[in-house]
N, C-alpha and C positions, 0 to 999 in steps of 0.2 A: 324758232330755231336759233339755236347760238353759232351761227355758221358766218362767216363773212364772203367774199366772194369767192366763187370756185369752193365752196364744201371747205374751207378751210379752215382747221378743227381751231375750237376756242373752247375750253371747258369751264365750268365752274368751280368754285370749293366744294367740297364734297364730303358732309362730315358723318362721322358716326361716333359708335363711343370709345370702339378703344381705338380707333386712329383720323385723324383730320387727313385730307388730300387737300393738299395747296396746290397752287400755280407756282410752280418750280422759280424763285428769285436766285438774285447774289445772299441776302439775307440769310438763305439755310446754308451758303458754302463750309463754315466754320463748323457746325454740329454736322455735316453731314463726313466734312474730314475727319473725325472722332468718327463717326459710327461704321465708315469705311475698314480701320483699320483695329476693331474690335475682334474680331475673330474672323480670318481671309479662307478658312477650308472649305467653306463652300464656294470659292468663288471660282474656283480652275475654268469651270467653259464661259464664263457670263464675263461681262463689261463692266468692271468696278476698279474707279481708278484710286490711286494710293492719296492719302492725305495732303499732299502737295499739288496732285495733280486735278483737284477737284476743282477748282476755279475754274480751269481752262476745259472743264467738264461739261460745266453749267453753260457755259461759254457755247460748247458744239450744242448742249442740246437747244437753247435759246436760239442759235443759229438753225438749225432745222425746224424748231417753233415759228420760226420768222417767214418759212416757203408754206406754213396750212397744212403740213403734213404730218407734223407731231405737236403732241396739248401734252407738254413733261410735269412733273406732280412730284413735290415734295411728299412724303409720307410721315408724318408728324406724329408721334405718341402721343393721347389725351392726358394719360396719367401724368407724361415728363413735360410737356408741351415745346420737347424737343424733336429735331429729324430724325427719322431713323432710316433713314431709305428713299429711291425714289420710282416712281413708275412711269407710266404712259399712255393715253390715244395714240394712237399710231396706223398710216394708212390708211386714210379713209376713202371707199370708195363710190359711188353712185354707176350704177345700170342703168338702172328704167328713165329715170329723169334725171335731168340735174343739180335739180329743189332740193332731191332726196337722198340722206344717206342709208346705203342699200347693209354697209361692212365696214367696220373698224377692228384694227388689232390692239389688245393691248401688250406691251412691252417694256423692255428698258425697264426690268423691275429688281433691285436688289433689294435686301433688308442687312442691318448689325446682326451678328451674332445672337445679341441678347433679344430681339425681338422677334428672329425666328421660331416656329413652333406657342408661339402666344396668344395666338388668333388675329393678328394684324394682317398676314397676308390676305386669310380667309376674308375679315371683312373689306378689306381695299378691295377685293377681286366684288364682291358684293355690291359695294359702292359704283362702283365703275363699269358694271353689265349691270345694274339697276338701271343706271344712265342713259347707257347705249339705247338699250331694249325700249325702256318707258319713257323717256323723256326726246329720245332722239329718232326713236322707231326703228331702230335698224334690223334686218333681217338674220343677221350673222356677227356674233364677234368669233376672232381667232386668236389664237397664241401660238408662238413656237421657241422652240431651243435647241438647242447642241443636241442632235439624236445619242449622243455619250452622255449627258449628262442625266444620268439617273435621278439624281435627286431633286432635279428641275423637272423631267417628266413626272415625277411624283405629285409634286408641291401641283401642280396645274390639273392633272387626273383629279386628286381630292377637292379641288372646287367644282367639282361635275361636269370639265372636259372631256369631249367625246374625240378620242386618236384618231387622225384621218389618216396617217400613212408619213411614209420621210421622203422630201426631197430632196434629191440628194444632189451637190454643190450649190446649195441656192443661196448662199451669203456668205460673207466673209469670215473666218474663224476669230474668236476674239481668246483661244486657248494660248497661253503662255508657250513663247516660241514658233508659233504658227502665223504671223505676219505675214501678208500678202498669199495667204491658203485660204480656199472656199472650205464649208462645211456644210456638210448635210444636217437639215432641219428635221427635225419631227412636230409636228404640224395637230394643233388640234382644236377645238371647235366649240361652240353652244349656239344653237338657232333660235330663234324666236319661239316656234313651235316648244321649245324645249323649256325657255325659262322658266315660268310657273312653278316646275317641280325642282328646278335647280335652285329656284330663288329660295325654294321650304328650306332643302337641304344648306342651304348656305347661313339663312336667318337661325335654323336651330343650331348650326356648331359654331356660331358667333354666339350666340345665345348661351351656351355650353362655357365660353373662355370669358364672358363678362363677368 
């Protein structure tokens, strides 16, 4: 297990073809300020900070890397073998034992403009519940977002999340102008039980954008 003490997430690289998952450094801040401020319309409900502000970005997430509770992820184009985004473990929990991670979330995931719709989210999301499921045994990954955010329910539906429901006030809003406002999550799922056919569907429309 790549776990330290207390379950505390430590990931690997995690490569495929059309994008690398790095351990999130200083190193990507410069390409990730570029890809930040490529095209911003997607970003109204999601955490994506302006080109100046990405240092002191890396910074928080390195800082919650450091408590075991987030494993942050550069998302590197193979083509460019520049950032284009980054993601996240996040959460991890153990039930039964201590040993054992029972549930991990992944999160904290933007992309550029140009790398949306290319099949990079699909296979990051592939890469990282391949992980979970096979190599770490978990029982449950989740994701959640801005229950307003349509286009992020989308993007998380089409990798073969199952909707559990929205909780409503459960984190802080990260919507333009809503500082210090909770927002309702919608909330959604893939199980152990489930991967197998998730993992086809995943392999064949990565397979499809290679």
């Amino acid at each position: 297990m790549e776990f330290g003490v207390g379950l505390a997430l430590k990931a690997p690289v995690l490569a495929g073809r059309l994008v690398r998952l790095e351990p999130l450094e200083h190193r990507h801040t410069a390409e990730l300020a570029v890809a930040a401020e490529e095209d911003r319309a997607s970003y109204a409900f999601t955490w994506v900070p302006r080109a100046d502000e990405v240092e002191a970005y890396v910074d928080a997430q390195l800082g919650r890397a450091a408590t075991g509770r987030l494993a942050p992820y550069a998302q590197v184009s193979t083509s460019t073998g520049k950032a284009v985004g980054v993601t996240a473990y996040w959460e991890p929990r153990s039930w039964l034992t201590d040993d054992q991670l029972d549930a991990v979330e992944v999160g904290f995931t933007w992309l550029a403009g140009s790398a949306q719709g290319t099949g990079v989210n699909a296979e990051a999301k592939l890469l990282l519940f391949r992980h979970a499921f096979e190599e770490w045994g978990v029982s449950r990954v989740d994701l959640k977002t801005d229950a307003r955010n349509d286009r992020s329910r989308a993007a998380i539906q089409s990798v073969g999340a199952r909707f559990e429901g929205v909780l409503r006030n459960w984190s802080r809003s990260w919507a333009p102008g809503e500082d210090g406002l909770l927002r309702d999550s919608a909330i959604y799922s893939i199980t152990a039980e489930e991967w197998a056919e998730r993992r086809g569907e995943l392999e064949e429309r990565v397979a499809r954008c290679a």
